[in-house]
KEKEVO-739273 format. One record per residue (C-alpha): residue in three letters; x, y, z; chain. Coordinates in nm, 2 decimals. Layout:
KEKEVO-739273
type = ALA px = X py = Y pz = Z mol = A
...
END
This chain:
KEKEVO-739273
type = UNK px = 23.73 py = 25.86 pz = 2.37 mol = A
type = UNK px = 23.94 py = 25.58 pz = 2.51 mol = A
type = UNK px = 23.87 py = 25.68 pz = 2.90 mol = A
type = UNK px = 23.49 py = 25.76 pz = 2.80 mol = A
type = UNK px = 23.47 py = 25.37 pz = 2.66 mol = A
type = UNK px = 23.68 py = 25.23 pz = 2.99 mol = A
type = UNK px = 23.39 py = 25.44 pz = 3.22 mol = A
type = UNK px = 23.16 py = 25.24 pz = 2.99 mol = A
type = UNK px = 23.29 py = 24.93 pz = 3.08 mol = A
type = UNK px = 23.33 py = 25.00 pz = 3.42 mol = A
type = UNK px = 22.96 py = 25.08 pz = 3.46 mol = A
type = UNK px = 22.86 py = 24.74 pz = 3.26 mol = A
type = UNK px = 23.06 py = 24.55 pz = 3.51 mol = A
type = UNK px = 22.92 py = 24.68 pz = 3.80 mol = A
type = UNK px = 22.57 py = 24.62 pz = 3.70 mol = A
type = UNK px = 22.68 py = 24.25 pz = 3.61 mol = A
type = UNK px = 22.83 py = 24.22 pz = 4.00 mol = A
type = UNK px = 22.50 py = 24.33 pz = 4.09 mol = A
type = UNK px = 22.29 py = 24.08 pz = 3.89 mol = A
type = UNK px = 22.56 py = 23.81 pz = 4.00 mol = A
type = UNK px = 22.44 py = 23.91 pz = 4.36 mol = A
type = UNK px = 22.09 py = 23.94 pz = 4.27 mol = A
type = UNK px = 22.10 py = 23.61 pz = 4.10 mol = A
type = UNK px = 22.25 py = 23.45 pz = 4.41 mol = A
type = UNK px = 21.97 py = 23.58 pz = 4.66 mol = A
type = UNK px = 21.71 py = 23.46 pz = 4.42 mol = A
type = UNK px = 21.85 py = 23.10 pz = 4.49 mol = A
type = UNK px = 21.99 py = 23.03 pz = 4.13 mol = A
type = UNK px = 22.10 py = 22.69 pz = 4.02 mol = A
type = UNK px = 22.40 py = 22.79 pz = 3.79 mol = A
type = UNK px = 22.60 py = 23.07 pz = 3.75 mol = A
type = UNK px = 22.93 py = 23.13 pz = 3.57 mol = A
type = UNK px = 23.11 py = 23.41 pz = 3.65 mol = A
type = UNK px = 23.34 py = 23.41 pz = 3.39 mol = A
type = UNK px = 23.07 py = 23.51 pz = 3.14 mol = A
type = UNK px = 23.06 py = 23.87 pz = 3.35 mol = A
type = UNK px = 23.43 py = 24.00 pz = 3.36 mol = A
type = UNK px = 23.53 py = 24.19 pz = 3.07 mol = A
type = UNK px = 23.88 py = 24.14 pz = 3.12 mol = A
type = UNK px = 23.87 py = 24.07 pz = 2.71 mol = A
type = UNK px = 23.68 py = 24.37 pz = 2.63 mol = A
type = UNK px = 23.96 py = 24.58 pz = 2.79 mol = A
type = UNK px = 24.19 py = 24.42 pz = 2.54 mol = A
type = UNK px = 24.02 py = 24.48 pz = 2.25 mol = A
type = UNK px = 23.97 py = 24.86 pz = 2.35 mol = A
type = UNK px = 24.34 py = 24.89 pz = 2.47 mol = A
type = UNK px = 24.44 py = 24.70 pz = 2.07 mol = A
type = UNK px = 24.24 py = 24.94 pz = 1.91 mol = A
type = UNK px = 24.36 py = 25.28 pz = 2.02 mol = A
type = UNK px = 24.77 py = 25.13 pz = 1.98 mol = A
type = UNK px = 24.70 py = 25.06 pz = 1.63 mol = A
type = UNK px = 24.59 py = 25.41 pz = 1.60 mol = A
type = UNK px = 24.87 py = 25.55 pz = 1.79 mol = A
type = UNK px = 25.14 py = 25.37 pz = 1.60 mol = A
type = UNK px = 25.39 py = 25.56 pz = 1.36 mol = A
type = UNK px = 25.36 py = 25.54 pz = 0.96 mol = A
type = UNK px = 25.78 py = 25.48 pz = 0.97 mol = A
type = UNK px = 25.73 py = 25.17 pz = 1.19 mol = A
type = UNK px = 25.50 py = 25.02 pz = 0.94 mol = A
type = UNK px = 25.67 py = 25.08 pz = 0.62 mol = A
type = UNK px = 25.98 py = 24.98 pz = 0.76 mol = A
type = UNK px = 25.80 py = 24.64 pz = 0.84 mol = A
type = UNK px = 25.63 py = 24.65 pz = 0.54 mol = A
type = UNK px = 26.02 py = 24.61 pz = 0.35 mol = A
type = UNK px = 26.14 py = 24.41 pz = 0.58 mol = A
type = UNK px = 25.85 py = 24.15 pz = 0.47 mol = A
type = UNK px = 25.94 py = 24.22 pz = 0.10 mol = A
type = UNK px = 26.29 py = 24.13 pz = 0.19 mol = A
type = UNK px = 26.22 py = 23.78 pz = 0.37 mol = A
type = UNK px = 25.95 py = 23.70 pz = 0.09 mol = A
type = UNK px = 26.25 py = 23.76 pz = -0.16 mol = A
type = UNK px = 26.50 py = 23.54 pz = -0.03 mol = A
type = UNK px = 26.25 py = 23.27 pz = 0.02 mol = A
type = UNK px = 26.20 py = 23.26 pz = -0.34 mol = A
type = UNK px = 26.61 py = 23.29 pz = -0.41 mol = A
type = UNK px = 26.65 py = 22.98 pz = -0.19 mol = A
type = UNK px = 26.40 py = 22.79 pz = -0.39 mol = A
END
């Protein structure tokens, strides 16, 4: 699913290089290129499938070590 989503991407950001290009030829006034990379919609696909991929142990253990802090914060008060 991951790869299938990436090919996605891929395909969007090739038809936004060639309406950059298009947009150019057609003499446009103002155009920002940051608006068509989707460096940031990488990210969020990469985030997504780690937080699936991540072990249960890994999260309970953080879970008590969160219990732990929160408790001697409240001792030292």
């Amino acid at each position: 699913m991951e790869g299938l989503e990436y090919k996605q991407l891929a395909e969007r950001e090739s038809l936004s290089e060639l309406s950059l290009k298009l947009r150019y030829t057609l003499n446009a006034k103002k155009v920002d290129v940051g608006k068509l990379k989707y460096d940031k919609h990488r990210l969020t696909i990469k985030r997504s499938y780690q937080k699936a991929s991540r072990s249960q142990a890994d999260s309970d253990s953080s879970i008590v070590e969160r219990i732990q802090m929160l408790n001697n914060h409240f001792q030292n008060r």
